[in-house]
N, C-alpha and C positions, 0 to 999 in steps of 0.2 A: 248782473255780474259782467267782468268785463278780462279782457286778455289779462289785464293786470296779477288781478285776481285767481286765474288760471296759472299763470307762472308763479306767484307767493305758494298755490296749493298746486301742486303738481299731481298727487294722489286723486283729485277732485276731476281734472281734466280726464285721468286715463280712464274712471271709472266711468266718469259719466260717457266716455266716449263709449266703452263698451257695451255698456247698457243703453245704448242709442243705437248700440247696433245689432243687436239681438231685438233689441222692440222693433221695430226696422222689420226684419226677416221678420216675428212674427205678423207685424202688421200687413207685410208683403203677401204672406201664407191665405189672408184673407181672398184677395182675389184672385192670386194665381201662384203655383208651388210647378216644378219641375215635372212632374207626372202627378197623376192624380193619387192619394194615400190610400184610396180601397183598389187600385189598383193589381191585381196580381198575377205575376207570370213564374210558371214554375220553371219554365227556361233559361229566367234568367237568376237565378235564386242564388243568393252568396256572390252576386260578381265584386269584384276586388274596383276599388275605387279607379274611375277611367274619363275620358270624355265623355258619355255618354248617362255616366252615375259616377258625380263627382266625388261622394262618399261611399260608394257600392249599393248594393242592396242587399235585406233582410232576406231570413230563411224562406219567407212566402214570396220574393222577386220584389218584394217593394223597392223605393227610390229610397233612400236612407236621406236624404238630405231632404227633402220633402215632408217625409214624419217627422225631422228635428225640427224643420220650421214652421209644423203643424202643430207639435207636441210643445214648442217653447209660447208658441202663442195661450195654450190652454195653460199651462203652468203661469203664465204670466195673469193670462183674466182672471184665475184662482184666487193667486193672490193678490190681486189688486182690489179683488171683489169684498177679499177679507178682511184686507184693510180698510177701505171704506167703513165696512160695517164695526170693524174695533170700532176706527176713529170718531166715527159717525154716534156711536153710543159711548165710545167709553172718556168721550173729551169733555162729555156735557157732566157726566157722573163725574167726574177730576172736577170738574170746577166746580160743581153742586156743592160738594165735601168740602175743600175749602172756602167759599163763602160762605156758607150754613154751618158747616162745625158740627160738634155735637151730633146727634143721632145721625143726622144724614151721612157726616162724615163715618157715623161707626156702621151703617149701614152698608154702604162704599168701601170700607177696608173687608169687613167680613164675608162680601160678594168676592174680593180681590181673593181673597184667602183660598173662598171655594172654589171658585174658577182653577187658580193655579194649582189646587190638588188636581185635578185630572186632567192631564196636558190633552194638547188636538187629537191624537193618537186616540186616548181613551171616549172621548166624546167621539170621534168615528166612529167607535166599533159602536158605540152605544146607539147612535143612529144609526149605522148602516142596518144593528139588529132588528129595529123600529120600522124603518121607512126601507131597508137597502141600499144596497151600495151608490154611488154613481159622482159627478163633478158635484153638483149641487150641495149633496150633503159635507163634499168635503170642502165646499166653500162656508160652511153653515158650521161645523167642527172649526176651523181654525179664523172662522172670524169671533166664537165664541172666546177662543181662547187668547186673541188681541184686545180686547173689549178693559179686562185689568191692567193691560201693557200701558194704553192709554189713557185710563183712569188714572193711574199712579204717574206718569208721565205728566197729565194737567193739573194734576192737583201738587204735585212738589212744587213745579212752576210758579203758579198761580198762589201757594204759601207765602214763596219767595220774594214773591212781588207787594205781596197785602200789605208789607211794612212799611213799600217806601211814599215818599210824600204826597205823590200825583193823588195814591189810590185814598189816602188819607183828606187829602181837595176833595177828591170826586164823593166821598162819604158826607164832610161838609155840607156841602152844596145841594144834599139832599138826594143822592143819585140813590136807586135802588140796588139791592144786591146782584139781579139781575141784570141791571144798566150794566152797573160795574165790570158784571165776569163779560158781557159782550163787547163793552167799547172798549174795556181799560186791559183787561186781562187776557181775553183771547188774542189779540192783535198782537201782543207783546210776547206770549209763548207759540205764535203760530212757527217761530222756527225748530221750534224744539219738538212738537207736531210733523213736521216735514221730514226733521231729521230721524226718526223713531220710525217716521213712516217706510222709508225708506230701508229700515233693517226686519222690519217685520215683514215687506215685503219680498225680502230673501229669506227670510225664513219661512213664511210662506211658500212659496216656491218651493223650497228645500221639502216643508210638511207633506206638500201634494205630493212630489215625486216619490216618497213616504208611505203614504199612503195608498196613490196607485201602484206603488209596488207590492204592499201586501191585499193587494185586491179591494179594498176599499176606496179608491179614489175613482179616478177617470176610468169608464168601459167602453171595450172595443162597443160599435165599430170605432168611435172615436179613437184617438191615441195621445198620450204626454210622452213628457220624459222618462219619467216612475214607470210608466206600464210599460214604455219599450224595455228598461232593463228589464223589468220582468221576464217579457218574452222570450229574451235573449240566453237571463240564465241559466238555463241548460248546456249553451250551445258555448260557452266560455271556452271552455280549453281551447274546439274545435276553429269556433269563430270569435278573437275574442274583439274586431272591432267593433260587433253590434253591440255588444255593453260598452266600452271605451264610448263610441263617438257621443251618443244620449250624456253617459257618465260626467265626461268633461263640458261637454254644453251645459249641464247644469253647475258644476264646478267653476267654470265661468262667469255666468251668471252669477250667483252669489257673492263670489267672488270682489265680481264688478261693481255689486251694489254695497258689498261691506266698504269699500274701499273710499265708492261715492258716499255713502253716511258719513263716514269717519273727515272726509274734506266738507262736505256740508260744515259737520259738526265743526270744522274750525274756524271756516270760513264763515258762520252769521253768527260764532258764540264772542263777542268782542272780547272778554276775558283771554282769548287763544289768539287773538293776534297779534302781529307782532308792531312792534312801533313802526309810524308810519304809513302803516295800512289801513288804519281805523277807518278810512272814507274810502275804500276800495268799493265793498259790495254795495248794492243796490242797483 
């Protein structure tokens, strides 16, 4: 990608800048955060956003800006963790179905089916009641539930393409089913991969915060997004930026990356661009 291309998608630049900057801060969170997050002073409890606590601090004196850049990193590995594992299973099952057909394919729709009866939510509770609460499970809950995001994702793709004449050569010529979906096929729907990847990763995010809000997700000591509103709602009326600052950081976030899919999406789907640009990306 190049300036060019940033200027034809303007949507594309702002998202991704913002979501470079939120990764950033959490990646920053890694080896050093403003004060330490188990840190507690009851002296200093509720101070009002200052030089000293850029965004205040929490009912227990924490640093407020230290737990969002705590709490956005965990929200981030969540769902990054859970896209992987959609992608990671459910891209091979999309192209299985489409080159095999037939049982395999009805095999692959009927998992899709099951799957999307019981959203992330419901697979939570079902393992939290199993194993218990904690991050893991709820990386394991909404990677389950990407797993047919992507199935269905590779396999419309990967339909799409079986027609045209390269894939019709590569049959000729003796290639396997298997050759096929790896050199011919996946290479050609990896943007559409990319692009999916990127919205389920805000939904993600979105699911965590979700879910550590109603007790299922991330546990103290640790912290997210989700569990800081948690904490906070009681104290709404009284304090209402400790829900506000988490709130909007994840509203942001989301935000940032619906924004970045949507310029992905126009920017590698050549069908959406506009004359003139065809040789922009790359």
């Amino acid at each position: 990608m190049n300036a060019q291309l940033f200027r034809a998608h303007p949507g594309l630049a702002i998202g991704l800048a913002l979501t470079v900057i939120f990764a950033l801060l959490a990646l920053l969170s890694v080896v050093w955060t403003p004060f330490p997050i188990a840190e507690i002073s009851v002296a200093r409890r509720f101070a009002t956003p200052g030089p000293d606590h850029w965004l205040g601090t929490d009912q227990l004196g924490r640093d407020m800006l230290s737990l969002i850049m705590f709490g956005t990193r965990t929200s981030f590995t969540v769902g990054a963790i859970a896209v992987l594992i959609g992608a990671g299973v459910g891209v091979p099952l999309g192209l299985a179905a489409a080159i095999y057909g037939g049982q395999v394919e009805w095999l692959v729709l009927r998992f899709s089916d099951l799957a999307f009866a019981f959203p992330a939510v419901v697979i939570a509770i079902l393992i939290a009641a199993l194993m218990g609460p904690g991050a893991g499970n709820a990386i394991i809950a909404i990677g389950i539930f990407n797993i047919p995001v992507f199935a269905q994702v590779a396999r419309g793709g990967a339909i799409a393409l079986s027609t045209l004449d390269f894939i019709a050569a590569a049959r000729l010529a003796g290639l396997s089913k298997p050759g096929i979906a790896m050199r011919h096929l996946l290479p050609n729907i990896t943007s559409l991969i990319i692009v999916q990847g990127t919205i389920q990763l805000s939904l993600g995010i979105l699911a965590e915060a979700g879910l550590s809000y109603i007790g299922l997700g991330t546990q103290p000591p640790e912290t997210s997004l989700g569990l800081m509103l948690r904490d906070a709602q009681s104290l709404f009326l009284i304090h209402p930026w400790l829900s506000v600052a988490p709130g909007l950081a994840i509203v942001l976030i989301v935000i940032a990356l619906n924004i970045a899919g949507d310029g992905l999406r126009d920017a590698l789907d050549p069908r959406l661009r506009r004359p003139g640009l065809a040789n922009v990306a790359g």
